[in-house]
C-alpha positions, 0 to 999 in steps of 0.5 A: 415538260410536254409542249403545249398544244396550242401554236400561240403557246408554243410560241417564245415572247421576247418583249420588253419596253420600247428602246430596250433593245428587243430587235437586236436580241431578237434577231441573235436568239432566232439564229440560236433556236433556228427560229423565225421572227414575228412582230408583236407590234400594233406599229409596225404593221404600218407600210410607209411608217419606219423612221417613227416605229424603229421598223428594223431595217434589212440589215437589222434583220440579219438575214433573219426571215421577220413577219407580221411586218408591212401588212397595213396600208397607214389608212387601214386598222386591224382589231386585236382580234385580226391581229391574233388570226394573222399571228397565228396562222404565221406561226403555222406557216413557220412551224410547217418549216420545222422552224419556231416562231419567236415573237418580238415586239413591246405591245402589252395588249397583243402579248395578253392576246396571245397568251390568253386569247379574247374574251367574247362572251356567248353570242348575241340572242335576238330576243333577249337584247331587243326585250333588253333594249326595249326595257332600256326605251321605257324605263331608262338607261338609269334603271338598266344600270340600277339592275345590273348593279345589283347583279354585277356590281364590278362592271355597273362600277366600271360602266356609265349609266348612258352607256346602253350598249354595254350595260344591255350587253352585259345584262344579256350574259348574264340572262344567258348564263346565269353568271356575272359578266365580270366572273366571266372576264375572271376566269378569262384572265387565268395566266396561260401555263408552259409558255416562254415570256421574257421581258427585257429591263433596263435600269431606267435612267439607262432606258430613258437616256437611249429612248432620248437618243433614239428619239433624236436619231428619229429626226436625223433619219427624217421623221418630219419627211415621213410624216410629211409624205404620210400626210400627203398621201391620198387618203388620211392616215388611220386614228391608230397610225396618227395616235402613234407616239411621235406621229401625232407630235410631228403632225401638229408640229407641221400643222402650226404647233410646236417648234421643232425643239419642243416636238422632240423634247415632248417625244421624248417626255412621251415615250419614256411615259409609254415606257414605264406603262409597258413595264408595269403592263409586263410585271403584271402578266405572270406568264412574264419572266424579266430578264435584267440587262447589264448596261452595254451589255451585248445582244448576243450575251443577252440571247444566250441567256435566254437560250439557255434558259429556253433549252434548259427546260425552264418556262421563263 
């Protein structure tokens, strides 16, 4: 089987739901394919925000080099878009030392990125969109939405009558192209071929009694000082670093709400709940090969497993 041209695709996933143990096989199948390891995390990109994100720790890394870690400050975002560029470029840099670039990381929306790239659309005309949107003044954003779905019913359905931007949007692709927006997005999703994906699973109670676990050794690691130090900084932490799961939680703890107890029992509640979206998030990729864990069973035997499969030809 021919390599696939496209870095993103020569690439090697290894995700999974939060807690299955991603980093520690990570590190061991990197060393079985000499490879590097970029984080496929919209969290960890974060300075300062370790104990909450699980951010592997020097020693966790195993002398491994990891990358895409440490490049935010928590005031700052990056799209999905930026996110991509940046992976990129790193598995450039990796390859450029006769190395491979191993993603780790449970982030659904930048594994679909990775695998399938960002759908856009043709560019902006001016004079298409300003005839749109005077159109949209005069008759009423009603009337734009009552037109496209006649012509795209899938996405007036998903689309609100007010929400003029969009419905202008999608009137303008389909004035430039002659197809539905939503035949565009259609084709956008077809699964990348030849690439590497395996997700990790757990039987879930085996799952949800490490996430309860993890969750706890968070507070003994002092997540509440984290998020306390965060709080305290200059400027105010981003709205995707204070939506972080456990985040958001400890800020309204220390802002009045919860006691300490209730905090940690709705972190766990939480994120068994983003566990289970990650799983069904990877089951419907079919570029995702699963990989059942045997309880306790260790991260080298897992990573064997994988590299086995990896170096046997198979794609997933």
């Amino acid at each position: 089987m021919s390599e696939p041209a496209a870095p993103e695709h020569r690439a090697i996933y290894l995700t999974g739901p939060t807690a299955s143990g991603k980093s520690a096989v990570g590190v061991e199948l990197a060393r079985l394919l000499d490879a590097e390891i970029l984080a496929l995390d919209s969290m960890t990109l974060y300075r300062g925000m370790d104990v909450g994100t699980a951010k592997a720790t020097t020693s966790e890394r195993g002398g491994v080099p990891h990358h895409l870690i440490d490049v935010l400050d928590p005031w700052e975002s990056a799209s999905v878009a930026q996110y991509r560029g940046w992976a990129i470029e790193a598995i450039r840099d990796v390859e450029s030392r006769g190395r491979r670039a191993l993603f780790v990381g449970g982030t659904a929306l930048y594994l679909k990125a990775m695998l399938r790239g960002l759908f856009e659309g043709p560019g902006a005309d001016p004079v298409v969109r300003e005839r749109l949107e005077a159109e949209a003044e005069a008759q009423g954003d009603a009337a734009l939405h009552a037109r496209l779905a006649m012509l795209d019913p899938a996405t007036a359905a998903r689309l609100h009558p007010n929400d003029r931007r969009r419905i202008v949007r999608a009137l303008e692709v389909i004035e430039l192209t002659g197809t539905a927006f939503s035949a565009l997005q259609r084709q956008h999703e077809r699964p990348a071929s030849g690439v590497r994906v395996f997700a990790l699973e757990l039987p879930r109670p085996v799952l949800y009694d490490r996430i309860n676990r993890r969750v706890s050794a968070m507070f003994d690691a002092g997540l509440v000082d984290e998020v306390r130090r965060l709080q305290s900084a200059p400027r105010p932490l981003s709205g995707v670093a204070a939506q972080g799961v456990g985040y958001s939680e400890v800020i309204a703890h220390l802002e009045g709400g919860p006691g300490l107890d209730r905090t940690i029992d709705l972190i766990q509640i939480r994120t068994r709940q983003f566990a289970k979206r990650q799983g069904t998030w990877f089951r419907g990729l079919a570029e995702v090969a699963p990989l059942a864990m045997e309880p306790g069973e260790p991260a080298e035997a897992v990573a064997k497993r994988i590299a086995a499969r990896i170096e046997g030809g198979g794609e997933g």
